[in-house]
C-alpha positions as CSV (number, residue, x, y, z in Angstrom):
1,X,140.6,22.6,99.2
2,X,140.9,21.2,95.7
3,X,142.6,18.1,94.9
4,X,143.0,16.7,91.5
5,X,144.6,12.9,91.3
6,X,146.3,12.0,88.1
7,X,149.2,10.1,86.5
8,X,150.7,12.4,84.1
9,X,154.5,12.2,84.1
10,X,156.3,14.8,85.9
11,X,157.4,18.0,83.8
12,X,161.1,17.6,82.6
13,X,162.5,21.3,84.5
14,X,165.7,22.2,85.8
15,X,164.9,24.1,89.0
16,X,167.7,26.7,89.6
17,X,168.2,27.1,93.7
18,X,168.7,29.7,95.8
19,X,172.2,28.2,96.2
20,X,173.1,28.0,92.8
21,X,172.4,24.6,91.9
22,X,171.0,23.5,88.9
23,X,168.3,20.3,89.9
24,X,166.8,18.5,86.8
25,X,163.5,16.9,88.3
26,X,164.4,13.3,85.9
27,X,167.8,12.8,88.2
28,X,165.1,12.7,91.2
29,X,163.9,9.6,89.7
30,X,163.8,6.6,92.1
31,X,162.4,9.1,95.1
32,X,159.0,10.4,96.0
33,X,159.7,14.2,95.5
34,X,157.1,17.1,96.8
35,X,157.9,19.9,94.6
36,X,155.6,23.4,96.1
37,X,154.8,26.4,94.8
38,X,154.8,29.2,97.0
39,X,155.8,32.9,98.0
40,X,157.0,34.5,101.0
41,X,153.3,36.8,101.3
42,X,151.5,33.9,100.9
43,X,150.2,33.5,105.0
44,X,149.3,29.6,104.2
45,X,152.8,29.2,102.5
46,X,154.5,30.5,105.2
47,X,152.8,28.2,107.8
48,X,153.4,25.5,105.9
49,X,157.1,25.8,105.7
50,X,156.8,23.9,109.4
51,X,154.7,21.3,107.7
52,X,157.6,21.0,105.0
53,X,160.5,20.7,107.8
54,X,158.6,18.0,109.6
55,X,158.3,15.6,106.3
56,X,161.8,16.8,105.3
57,X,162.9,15.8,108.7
58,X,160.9,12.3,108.9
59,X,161.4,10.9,105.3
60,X,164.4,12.5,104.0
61,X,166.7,9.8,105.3
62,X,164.7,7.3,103.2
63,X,164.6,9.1,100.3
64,X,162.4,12.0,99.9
65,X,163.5,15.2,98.4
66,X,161.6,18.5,98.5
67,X,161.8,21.4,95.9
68,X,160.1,24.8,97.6
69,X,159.7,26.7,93.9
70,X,159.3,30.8,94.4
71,X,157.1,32.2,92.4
72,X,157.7,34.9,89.9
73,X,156.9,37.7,91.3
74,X,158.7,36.9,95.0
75,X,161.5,39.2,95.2
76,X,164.8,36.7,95.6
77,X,166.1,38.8,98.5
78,X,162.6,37.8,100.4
79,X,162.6,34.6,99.1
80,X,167.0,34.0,100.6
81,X,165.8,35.8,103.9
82,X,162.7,33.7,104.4
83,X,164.3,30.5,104.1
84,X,167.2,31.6,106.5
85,X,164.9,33.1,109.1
86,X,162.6,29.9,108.5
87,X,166.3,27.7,109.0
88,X,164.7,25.4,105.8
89,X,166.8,22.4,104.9
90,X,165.4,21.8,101.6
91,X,165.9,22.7,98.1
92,X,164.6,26.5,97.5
93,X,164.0,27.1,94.4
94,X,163.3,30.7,92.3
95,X,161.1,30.7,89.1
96,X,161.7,34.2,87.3
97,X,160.1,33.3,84.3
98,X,157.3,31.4,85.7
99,X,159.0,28.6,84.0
100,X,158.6,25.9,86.2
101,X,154.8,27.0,87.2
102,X,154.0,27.0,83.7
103,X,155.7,23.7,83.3
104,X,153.5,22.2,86.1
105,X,150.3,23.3,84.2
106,X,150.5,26.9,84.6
107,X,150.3,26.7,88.4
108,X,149.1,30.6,89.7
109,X,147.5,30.1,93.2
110,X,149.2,29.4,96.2
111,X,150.4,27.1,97.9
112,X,150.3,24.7,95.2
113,X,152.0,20.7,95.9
114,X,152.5,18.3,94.2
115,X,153.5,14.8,94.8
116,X,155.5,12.9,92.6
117,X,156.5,9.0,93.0
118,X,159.7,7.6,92.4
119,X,158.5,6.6,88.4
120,X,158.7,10.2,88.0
121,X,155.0,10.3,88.2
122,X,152.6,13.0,89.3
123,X,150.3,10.9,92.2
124,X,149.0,14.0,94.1
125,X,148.2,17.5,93.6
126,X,146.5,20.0,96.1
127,X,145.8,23.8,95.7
128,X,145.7,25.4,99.7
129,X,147.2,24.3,102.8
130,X,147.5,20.4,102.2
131,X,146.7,17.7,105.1
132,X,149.4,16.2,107.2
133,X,148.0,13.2,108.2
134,X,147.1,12.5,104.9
135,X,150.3,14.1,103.3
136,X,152.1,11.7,105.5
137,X,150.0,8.7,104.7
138,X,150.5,8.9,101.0
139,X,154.5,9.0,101.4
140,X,154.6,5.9,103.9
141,X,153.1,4.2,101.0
142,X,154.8,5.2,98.4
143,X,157.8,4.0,100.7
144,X,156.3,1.1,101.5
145,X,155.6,0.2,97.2
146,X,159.6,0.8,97.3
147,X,160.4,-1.6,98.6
């Protein structure tokens, strides 16, 4: 698995959900966000939609926000059924353009995650399934610097 650490500022996007909403990453600021790339025939994205729910489910009540970004070529329909069948909580994002990927440094394998601290900063990225333990680890101290 391929991790890359870095402190480059977060892309300014406006992720468009499945919903309808219109998200701008900057009015995030002030929260650790995970923003991942993904697609409903990706095997290792699918199983980490549990992963997801969990963290969503532990840290959003302190803060964190998750942005689940649908790559361009994952039919919407799929992309609307998964995240009912799947019964996710958080933002679900689609990226017809491959705006957003392209944004986040023209992000083409999946899952890709990214982990972004409340300065708006890009603290984290991994390319494959990522590590819960560790996952977990880095957002208890980015809580933790928050305070």
């Amino acid at each position: 698995m391929w991790k890359k650490h870095s402190t480059l500022p977060a892309p300014d996007v406006v992720f468009m959900t499945i919903k309808g909403e219109k998200i701008a990453l900057k009015s995030l600021r002030g929260k650790p966000v995970l923003v991942t790339f993904w697609a409903t025939d990706c095997p290792s994205c699918v199983k980490e939609v549990n992963d997801f729910i969990d963290l969503y489910q532990q840290f959003h009540q302190q803060g964190l926000e998750i942005i689940a970004v649908a790559m361009y070529y994952d039919l919407p329909n799929h992309v609307v059924e998964m995240t009912a069948v799947k019964k996710i909580p958080y933002h679900v994002a689609l990226d017809l353009r491959s705006e957003q990927a392209t944004a986040f440094g023209k992000v083409e394998l999946t899952p890709t995650t990214f982990l972004i601290n409340p300065a708006g900063q890009i603290v984290f990225r991994t390319t494959g399934r990522f590590d819960m333990a560790d996952m977990r680890q880095r957002l208890q101290q980015l809580f933790a610097i928050a305070q």
